[in-house]
N, C-alpha and C positions, 0 to 999 in steps of 0.2 A: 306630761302625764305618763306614768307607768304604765306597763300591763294590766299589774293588778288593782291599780284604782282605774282603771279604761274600765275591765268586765265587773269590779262591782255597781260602776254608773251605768253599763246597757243592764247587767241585773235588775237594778231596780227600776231603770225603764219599762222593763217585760216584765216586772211584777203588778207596773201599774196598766196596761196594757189590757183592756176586757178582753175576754175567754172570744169572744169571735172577733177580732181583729189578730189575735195570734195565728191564726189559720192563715190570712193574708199573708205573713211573715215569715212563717214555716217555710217553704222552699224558698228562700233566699236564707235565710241561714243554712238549712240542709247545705243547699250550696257553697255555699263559705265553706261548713266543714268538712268536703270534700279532700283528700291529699293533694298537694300540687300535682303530684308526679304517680303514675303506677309504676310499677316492676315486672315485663312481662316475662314467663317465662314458658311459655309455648310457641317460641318464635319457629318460624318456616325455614326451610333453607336457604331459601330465597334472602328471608331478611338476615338470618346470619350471615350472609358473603355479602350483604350491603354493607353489614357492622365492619366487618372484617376488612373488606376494601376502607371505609374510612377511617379506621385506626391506622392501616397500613398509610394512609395517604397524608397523614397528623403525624406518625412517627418519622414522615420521610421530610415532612415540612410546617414545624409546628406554626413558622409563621405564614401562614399562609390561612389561617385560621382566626376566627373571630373568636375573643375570648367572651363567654357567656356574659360576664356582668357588662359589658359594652353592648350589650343585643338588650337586657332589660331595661 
């Protein structure tokens, strides 16, 4: 199944869905459409020389690193 025949079948799921059972559902969808990931950008100095040590430590030895899609 596609994407887009996936979200017109929950569509009309939650169309037929009474008005108070959608409140049940509400935060768990909220949830879903949360982003995976932030971007922060008020980091401490703290955490930038943690950044900074593990780029340094990845540049000096890439293998010695787990690549992300083997951690998912």
């Amino acid at each position: 199944m596609n994407a887009t025949a996936l979200r017109k079948e929950i569509y009309e799921y939650i169309e037929t869905i009474p008005e108070y059972r959608l409140e049940i559902l509400k935060p768990l969808l909220a949830e879903f459409a949360k982003p995976l990931y932030t971007i922060e950008t008020d980091l401490t100095e703290e955490e930038i020389a943690i950044i900074d040590k593990g780029m340094a430590e990845y540049r000096a030895d890439p293998s010695s690193f787990i690549p992300l899609e083997n951690i998912k």
